[in-house]
N, C-alpha and C positions, 0 to 999 in steps of 0.2 A: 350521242355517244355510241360509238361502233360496239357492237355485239362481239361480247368475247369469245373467242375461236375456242371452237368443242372438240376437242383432247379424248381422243377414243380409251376406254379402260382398258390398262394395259393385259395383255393372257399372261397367264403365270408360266413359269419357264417351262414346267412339265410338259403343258400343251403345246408351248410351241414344239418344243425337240421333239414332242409324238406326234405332230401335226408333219415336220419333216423327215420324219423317219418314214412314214408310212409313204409320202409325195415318193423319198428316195428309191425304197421299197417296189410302187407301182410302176417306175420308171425303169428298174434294173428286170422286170418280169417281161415287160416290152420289148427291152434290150434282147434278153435271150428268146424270144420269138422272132426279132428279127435273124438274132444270129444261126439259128439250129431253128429252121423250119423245116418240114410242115409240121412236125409235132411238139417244136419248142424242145428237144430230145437232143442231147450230143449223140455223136456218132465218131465212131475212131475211122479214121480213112484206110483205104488199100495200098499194102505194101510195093511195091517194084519186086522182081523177080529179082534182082542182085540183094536188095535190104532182104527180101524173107531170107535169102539163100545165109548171106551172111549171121541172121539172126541163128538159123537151126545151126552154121557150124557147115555146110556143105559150099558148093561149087552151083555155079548159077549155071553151070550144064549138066553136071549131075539132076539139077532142079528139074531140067527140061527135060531127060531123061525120061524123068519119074511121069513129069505129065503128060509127053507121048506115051509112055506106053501106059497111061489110066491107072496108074498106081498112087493110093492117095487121096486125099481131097485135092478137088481138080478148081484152078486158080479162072477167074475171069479173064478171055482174052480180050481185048479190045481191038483198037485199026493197029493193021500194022503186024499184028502177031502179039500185041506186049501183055503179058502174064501181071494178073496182080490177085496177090493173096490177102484176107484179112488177117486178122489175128487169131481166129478159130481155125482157121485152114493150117496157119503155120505149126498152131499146137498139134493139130489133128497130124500133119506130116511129121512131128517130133514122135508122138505117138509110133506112126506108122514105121518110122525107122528103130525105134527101140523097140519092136516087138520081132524084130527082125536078130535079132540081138546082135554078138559081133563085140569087137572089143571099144567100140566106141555107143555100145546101146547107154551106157549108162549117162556118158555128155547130152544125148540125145531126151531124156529122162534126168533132169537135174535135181526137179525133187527130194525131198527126206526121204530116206529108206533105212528100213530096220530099227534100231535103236537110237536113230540120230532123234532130238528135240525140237519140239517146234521152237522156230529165233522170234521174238520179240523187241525189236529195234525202236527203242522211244527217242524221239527227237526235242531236244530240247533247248530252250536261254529263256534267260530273263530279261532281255531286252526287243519289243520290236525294230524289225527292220533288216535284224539280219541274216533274211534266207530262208527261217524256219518251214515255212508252212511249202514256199516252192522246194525244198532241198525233201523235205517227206513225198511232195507228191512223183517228183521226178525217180525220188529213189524207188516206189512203191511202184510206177508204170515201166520202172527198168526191170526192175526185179519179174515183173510181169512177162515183159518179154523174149527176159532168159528163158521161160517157159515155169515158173516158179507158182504155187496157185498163194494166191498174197491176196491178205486182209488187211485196209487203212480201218484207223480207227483216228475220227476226228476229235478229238478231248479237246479243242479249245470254244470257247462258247459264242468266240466273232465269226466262229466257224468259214475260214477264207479256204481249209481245204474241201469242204461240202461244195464251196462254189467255185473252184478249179473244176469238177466233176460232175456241175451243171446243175446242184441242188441248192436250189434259193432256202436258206431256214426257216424262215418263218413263212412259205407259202407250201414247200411240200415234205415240211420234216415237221410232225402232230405231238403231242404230249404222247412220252414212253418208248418214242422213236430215234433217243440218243442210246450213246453208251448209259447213262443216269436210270433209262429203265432197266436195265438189269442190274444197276450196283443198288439201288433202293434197298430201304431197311424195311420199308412196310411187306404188305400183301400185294400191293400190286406190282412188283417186280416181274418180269419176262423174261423168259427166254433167250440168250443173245441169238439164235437161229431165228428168231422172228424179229430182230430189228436190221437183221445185216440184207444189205440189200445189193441186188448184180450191178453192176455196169456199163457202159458201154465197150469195154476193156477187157477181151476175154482172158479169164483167170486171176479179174482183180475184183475184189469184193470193197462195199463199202459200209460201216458203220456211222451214219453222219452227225452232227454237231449244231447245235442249235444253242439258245440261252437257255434251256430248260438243264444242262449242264451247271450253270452256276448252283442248281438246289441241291447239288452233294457238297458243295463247300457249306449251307447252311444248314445241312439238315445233319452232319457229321457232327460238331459241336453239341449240340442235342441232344444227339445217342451215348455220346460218349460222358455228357454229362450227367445222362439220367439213367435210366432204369436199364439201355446198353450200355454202362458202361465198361470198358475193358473188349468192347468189340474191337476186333481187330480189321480196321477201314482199310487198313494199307495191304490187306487180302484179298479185295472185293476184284479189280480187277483181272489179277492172277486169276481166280475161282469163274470168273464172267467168261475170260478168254479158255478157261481147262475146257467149259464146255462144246467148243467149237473145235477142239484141239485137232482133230482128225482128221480135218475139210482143211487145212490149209501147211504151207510151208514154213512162212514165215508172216509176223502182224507187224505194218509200221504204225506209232502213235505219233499224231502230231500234238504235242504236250501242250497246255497253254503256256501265256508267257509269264509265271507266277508260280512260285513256289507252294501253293495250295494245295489241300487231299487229293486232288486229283492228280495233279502231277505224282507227290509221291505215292499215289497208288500205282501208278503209270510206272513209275521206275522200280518198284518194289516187285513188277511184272515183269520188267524188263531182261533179256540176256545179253545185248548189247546196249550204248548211249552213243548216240552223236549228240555234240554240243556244234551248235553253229557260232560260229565267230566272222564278226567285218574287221578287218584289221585298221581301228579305228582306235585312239586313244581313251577316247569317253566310250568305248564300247568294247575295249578290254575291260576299264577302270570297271564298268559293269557286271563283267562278266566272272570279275574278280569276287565281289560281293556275291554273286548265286553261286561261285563256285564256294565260296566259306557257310552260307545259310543252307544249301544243299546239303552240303558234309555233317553240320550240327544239328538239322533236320533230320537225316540219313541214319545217323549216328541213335538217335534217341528212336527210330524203328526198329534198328538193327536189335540194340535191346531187348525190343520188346517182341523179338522173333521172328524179324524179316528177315527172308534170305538176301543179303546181298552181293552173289560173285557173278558178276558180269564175266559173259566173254572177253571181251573188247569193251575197249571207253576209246571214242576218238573226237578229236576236234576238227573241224569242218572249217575250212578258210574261206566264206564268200565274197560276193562281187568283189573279187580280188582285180588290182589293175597292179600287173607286176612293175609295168613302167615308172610306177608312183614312186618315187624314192621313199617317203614315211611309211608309205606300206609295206612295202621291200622290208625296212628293220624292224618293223613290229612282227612281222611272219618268222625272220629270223629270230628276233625276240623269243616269241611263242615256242620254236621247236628246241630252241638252247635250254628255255627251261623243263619243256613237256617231252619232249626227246620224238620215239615212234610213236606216241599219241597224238602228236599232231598229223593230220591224213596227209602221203606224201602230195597227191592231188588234191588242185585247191578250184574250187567254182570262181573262173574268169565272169569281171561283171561286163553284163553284153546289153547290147538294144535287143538283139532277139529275143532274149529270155521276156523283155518288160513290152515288144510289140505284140510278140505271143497273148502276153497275161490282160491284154485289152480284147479281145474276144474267148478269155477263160478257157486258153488251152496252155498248154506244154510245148518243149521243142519236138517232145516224140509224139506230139498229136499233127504237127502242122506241117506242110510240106517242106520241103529245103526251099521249093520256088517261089518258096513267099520273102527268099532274103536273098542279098548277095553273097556268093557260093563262100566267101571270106569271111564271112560275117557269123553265118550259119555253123561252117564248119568248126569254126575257136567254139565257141559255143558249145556244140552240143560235144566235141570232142572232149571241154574238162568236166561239162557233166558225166559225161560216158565215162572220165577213169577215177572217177570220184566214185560213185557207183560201184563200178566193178573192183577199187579196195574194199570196201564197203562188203560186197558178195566172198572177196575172197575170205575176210576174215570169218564169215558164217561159214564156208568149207573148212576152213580149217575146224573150226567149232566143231562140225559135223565129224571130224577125223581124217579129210579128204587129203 
């Protein structure tokens, strides 16, 4: 009689999915050593001398001008003659040109000044998929580029904007290095000037996102049950960001995709909201639900003494394909009911954007000559005036 065949004991589900998380984990740390070598470190590439020129607002002879005659931070020439600026350089020439002053110093210096408020733009839905976390980073490294000094704040705990910006969570984000260390109810809370970290991005600050984020949704219940109770959690944010308040222009959050204390701590802070929308049937039908648990959520803060007057509320139309006919009437849809809430620019959905996001960059990280010049340009053209609605309503905000 054959030997009956020995059936290994199966591993309980816990270990395997921590068995492949961790495999997944070591493979993605690889990945970004191959891609950002020698130090496994992104780095933001060097402008063309028509992009910086464009970027400050001048003439790409003007530019040239400035760097014959040694005025300025002076750009790298390379063969040929060809100027290229980083992004320090170009703030450094905005600088240079607003202290010059003139009636255009103040374009030159886009900045808060005087009495205007720091903007706090939280970006939100409740559904994956559509846009959120690329429409925060894109918006956060434009707003950058205007010359704006800008604070992301990653609040979701799968934390995909940390890894847009080159920070794997669980290898180089430690306990008390999320937003969650400074919103903490105990003693050991910190500082948020000791968790916000630079970038490679000059004048873009990062606060990053890890799973150590989900222990404000458990540790909230708690306080509010026991001997906090009547704390007020939907403050903790506002109160985290007053203390940085000085250092920056404006803070984007990329909110998680859940209506949990985070979030409305997130919007309870907020002066502006973008809602991302795919003009999708089952992802209106979605979007209809967070917008009703939103409001009755909302509503019961409001109560209990949240401020909530936004500047601006707008809705976000991504990977928009206008050619679609069903997409076409659901967009129409949207603005017959939502009117100028809906952003008149809408995020075309492109291969750049998702070839991009396979080496963890942006379209404003990657050269155009990674795509063709058709391709590239739809692209980043309806990020560009998605965006810059987006800027204009914070000038208005500001009084501009």
């Amino acid at each position: 009689m054959a030997e009956a065949e020995h059936t290994p004991a199966a591993h309980p589900v816990d270990e395997l999915i921590g068995a492949d998380a961790a495999a997944l984990s070591r493979q993605l740390q690889a990945l970004r050593a191959r891609l950002f070598p020698p130090s496994a470190e992104k780095e933001l590439r060097r402008f063309t001398s028509g992009e910086a020129a464009r970027l400050i607002g001048v003439s790409d002879s003007y530019l040239r001008q400035l760097s014959l005659a040694g005025e300025g931070p002076q750009p790298e020439v390379g063969a040929g003659g060809r100027r290229l600026y980083s992004l320090a350089q170009i703030n450094g020439l905005r600088q240079h040109l607003a202290a010059q002053g003139g009636a255009k110093a103040r374009e030159y210096a886009p900045g808060r000044q005087g009495g205007e408020g720091l903007q706090v733009l939280a970006v939100a839905n409740f559904k994956g998929g559509s846009g959120k976390t690329t429409t925060s980073a894109h918006l956060a490294q434009y707003l950058a580029l205007m010359g704006l000094r800008v604070l992301a704040v990653d609040l979701d705990p799968q934390a995909s904007l940390s890894a847009l910006f080159g920070v794997q969570p669980e290898f180089d984000v430690g306990p008390g290095e999320t937003l969650y260390g400074a919103l903490r109810y105990d003693g050991e809370r910190r500082p948020l000037a000791d968790i916000i970290r630079k970038t490679y991005f000059d004048g873009l600050d990062l606060v990053p996102g890890n799973l150590e984020l989900q222990e404000f949704e458990h540790t909230t219940p708690k306080v509010l049950s026991g001997a906090g109770k009547g704390t007020a959690f939907f403050t903790r944010v506002a109160a985290a960001l007053a203390e940085v308040e000085a250092d920056y222009d404006v803070v984007v959050i990329d909110c998680p995709p859940q209506l949990g204390f985070l979030t409305l701590s997130a919007l309870c802070a907020a002066t502006g909201l973008v809602v991302t929308v795919h003009p999708q049937m089952l992802d209106i039908a979605s979007m209809n639900q967070f917008l009703f648990m939103a409001s009755d959520l909302l509503s019961v803060v409001r109560e209990a003494g949240a401020d909530l007057s936004f500047d601006f509320l707008r809705y976000v139309v991504t990977r928009h394909e206008p050619a679609d006919g069903p997409q076409a009437q659901i967009v129409g849809f949207l603005r017959a009911i939502f009117g100028e809430r809906v952003a008149t620019a809408t995020v075309l959905k492109s291969t750049a954007v998702a070839d991009a996001g396979l080496s963890k960059q942006t379209l404003y990280e990657v050269g155009r000559e990674n795509f063709t010049r058709q391709t590239y340009e739809r692209a980043i053209e309806s990020i560009d005036a998605v965006n810059a609605e987006i800027f204009g309503l914070m000038r208005q905000a500001w009084g501009r």
